[in-house]
C-alpha positions, 0 to 999 in steps of 0.5 A, spaced: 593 570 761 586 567 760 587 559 759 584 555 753 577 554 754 576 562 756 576 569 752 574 576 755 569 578 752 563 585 753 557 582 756 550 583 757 544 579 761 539 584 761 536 590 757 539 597 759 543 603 758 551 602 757 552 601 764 550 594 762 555 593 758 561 590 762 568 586 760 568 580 763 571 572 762 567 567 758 566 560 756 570 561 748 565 558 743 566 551 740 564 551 732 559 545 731 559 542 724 558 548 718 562 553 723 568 556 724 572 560 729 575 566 728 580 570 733 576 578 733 583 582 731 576 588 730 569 589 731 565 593 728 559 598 732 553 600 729 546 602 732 543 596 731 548 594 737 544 600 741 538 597 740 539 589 742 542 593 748 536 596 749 531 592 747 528 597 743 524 598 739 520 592 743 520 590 735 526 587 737 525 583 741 518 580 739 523 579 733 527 574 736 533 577 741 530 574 747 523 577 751 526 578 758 533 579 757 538 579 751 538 571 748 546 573 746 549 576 751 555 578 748 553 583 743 555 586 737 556 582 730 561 586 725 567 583 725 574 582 722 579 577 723 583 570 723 579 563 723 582 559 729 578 553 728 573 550 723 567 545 725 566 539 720 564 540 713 568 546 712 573 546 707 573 553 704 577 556 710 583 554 713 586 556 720 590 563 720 585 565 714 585 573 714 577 574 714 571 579 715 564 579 716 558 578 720 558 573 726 554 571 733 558 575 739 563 580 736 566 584 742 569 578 745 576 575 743 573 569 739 566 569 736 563 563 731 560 564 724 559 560 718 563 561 711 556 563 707 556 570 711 565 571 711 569 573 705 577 574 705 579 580 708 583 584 703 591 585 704 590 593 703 585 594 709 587 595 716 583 589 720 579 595 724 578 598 716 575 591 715 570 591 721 566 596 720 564 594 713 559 588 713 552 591 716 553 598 713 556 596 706 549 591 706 545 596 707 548 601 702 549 597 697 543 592 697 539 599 698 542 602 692 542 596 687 536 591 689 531 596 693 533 602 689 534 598 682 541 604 681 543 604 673 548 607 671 547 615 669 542 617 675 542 622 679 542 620 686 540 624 693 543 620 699 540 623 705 545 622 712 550 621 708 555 622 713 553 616 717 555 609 717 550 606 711 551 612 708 559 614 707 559 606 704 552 609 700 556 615 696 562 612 694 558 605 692 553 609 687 558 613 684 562 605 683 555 603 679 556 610 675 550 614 678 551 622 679 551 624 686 548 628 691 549 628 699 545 631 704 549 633 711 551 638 716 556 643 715 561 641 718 561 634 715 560 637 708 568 636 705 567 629 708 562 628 704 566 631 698 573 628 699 569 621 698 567 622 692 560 626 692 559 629 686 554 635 690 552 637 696 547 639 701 547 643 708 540 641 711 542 646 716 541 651 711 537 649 706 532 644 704 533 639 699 526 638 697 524 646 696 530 647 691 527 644 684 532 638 683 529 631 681 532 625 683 532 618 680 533 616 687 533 617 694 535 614 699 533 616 706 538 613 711 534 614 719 531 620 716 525 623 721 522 626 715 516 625 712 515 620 705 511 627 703 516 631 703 522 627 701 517 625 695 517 632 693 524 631 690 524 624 687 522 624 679 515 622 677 517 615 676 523 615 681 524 610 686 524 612 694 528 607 699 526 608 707 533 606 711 531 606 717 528 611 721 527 615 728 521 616 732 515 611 733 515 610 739 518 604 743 514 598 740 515 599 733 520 605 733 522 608 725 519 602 722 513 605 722 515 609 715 517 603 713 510 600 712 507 606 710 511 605 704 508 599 703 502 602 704 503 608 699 507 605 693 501 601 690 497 608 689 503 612 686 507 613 678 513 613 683 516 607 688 517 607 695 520 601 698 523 599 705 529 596 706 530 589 710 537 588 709 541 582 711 547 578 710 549 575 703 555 571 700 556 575 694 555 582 697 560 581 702 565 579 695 562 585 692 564 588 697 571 585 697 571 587 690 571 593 691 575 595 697 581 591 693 579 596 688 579 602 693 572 604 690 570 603 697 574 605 703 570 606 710 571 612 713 573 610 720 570 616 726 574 614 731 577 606 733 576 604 741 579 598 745 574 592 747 574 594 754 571 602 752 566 598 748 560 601 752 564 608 751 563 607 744 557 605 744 555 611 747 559 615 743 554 613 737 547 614 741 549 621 743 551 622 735 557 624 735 560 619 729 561 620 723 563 615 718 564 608 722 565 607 730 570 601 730 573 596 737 581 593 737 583 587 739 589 590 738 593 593 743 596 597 737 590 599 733 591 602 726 591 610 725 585 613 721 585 619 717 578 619 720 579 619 727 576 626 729 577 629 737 571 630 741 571 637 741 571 637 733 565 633 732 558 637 731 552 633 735 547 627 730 542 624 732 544 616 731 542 612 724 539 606 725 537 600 722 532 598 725 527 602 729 527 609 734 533 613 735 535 614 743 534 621 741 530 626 735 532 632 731 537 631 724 538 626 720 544 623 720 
């Protein structure tokens, strides 16, 4: 099939739509010193992986991704694995370690990384289960624990909770000892209570702000709603934490409510903060941790092969997931008790990471 210098790989050399997205034959990656290897058995598809397709907001490229064009242009960043080969001064992996974590072009056959954002994948979750943790499992548990300052006792309100972030979020806060309430559709609401949510709430039906509940801490997961109106069901000394969010145009895109929480907090009894998220050692073992435990497992919506990848994508920008997206490299991918047919699962916009949804309307 391919020889030892090539893998097949998604790739992409221009901004666009998944229509730019296609599988192809590449040049396999040689670790450099500090690096490592690792053979793709899964990838994991977040709506982080929409926006440096699409290049928007532009915040994203003036960040770093590439001005013109996608500076990586296989995409993608989840994954999990075996290491194939390390670089020199590697030592704390060996060839045929089975890991999980974060890495530079994901959707291929091979992809490089660095022991520092990899942690050994535990024996009683499927390479797909592994795949889809590192970036939604940071972002929750970073935003409940340091952003949201999470103790034991609290009441927690997760809003979009059925996403990607927000399936970790749930489970995660009621791991640190919190009372928990998600807010979600209704078709989505037994979802929510299966893994452990304590109360729910059907945005569809009812507003969470206007009922009289007080929450220690809120966490507003791409959220569209305004810092108003969520700080009406915070307590007076509670905390919010912004997770993203949609609207805000094509330059700046839903960080626009994460400066403005910067810009509100100093003049307010309660503490608003944005989440900027990234990938550490020991999070990624917290994480480990607590899937060997089985107080965290990831909700899997639906498992694609590499060469459905721009299929997958789609499927999350049209906001039909639930829980998490995952790609195989595995011709016999895992079962999910998760994966839901198409027909089955009620329309939501993306949550996103890092700035505009590719459509408005809901939370999730």
């Amino acid at each position: 099939m391919n020889d030892t210098q090539h893998m097949r790989a998604i790739v992409q050399n221009e901004y666009g739509s998944t229509e730019k997205l296609s599988l192809g034959e590449t040049e396999r990656p040689v670790p450099a010193d500090g690096e490592v290897l690792v053979r793709v058995a899964a990838a994991g598809v977040d709506p982080g992986v929409w926006h440096l397709m699409t290049g928007l907001p532009y915040l994203v490229r003036l960040a770093g991704y590439g001005l013109r064009r996608p500076k990586t242009p296989v995409p993608g960043s989840d994954i999990a694995g075996r290491i194939e080969a390390v670089g020199r001064s590697v030592d704390a992996l060996l060839p045929g370690d089975e890991v999980f974590g974060v890495a530079s072009g994901a959707f291929a056959e091979y992809a490089l990384s660095t022991p520092d954002r990899l942690a050994a994948k535990p024996a009683n979750v499927s390479f797909e289960e592994a795949a889809v943790v590192p970036t939604s499992g940071l972002a929750a548990l970073q935003g409940l624990r340091d952003a949201g300052g999470l103790r034991p006792g609290q009441r927690v309100l997760i809003v979009g909770a059925t996403g990607g972030v927000g399936t970790f979020a749930v489970q995660l806060a009621k791991a640190l000892g919190a009372e928990v309430t998600g807010v979600g559709s209704t078709g989505k609401l037994e979802m929510l209570r299966s893994i452990g949510a304590d109360h729910v709430v059907d945005y569809t039906r009812e507003d969470f702000a206007a009922s009289g509940e007080r929450y220690d801490l809120i966490l507003d997961i791409a959220g569209n709603r305004s810092l108003a109106h969520l700080r009406r069901a915070l307590s007076p000394r509670g905390t919010l934490v912004i997770v993203g969010g949609e609207a805000g145009g094509r330059w700046i895109g839903g960080t626009d409510r994460q400066l403005r929480t910067l810009l509100a907090s100093p003049f307010t009894a309660q503490t608003l903060r944005p989440l900027f998220s990234a990938p550490r050692k020991a999070d990624l073992e917290f994480l480990r941790q607590a899937l060997e435990s089985g107080s965290l497992r990831p909700w899997i919506d639906r498992t694609y092969p590499l060469e459905a990848a721009a299929d997958a994508v789609r499927h999350i920008a049209e906001g039909h997931s639930r829980g998490k997206t995952a790609l195989s490299l595995d011709p016999s991918p895992s079962e999910h008790p998760g994966t839901l047919g198409r027909e089955e699962a009620d329309r939501e916009p993306v949550a996103s990471l890092v700035g505009s949804a590719p459509r408005k309307g809901g939370l999730e």
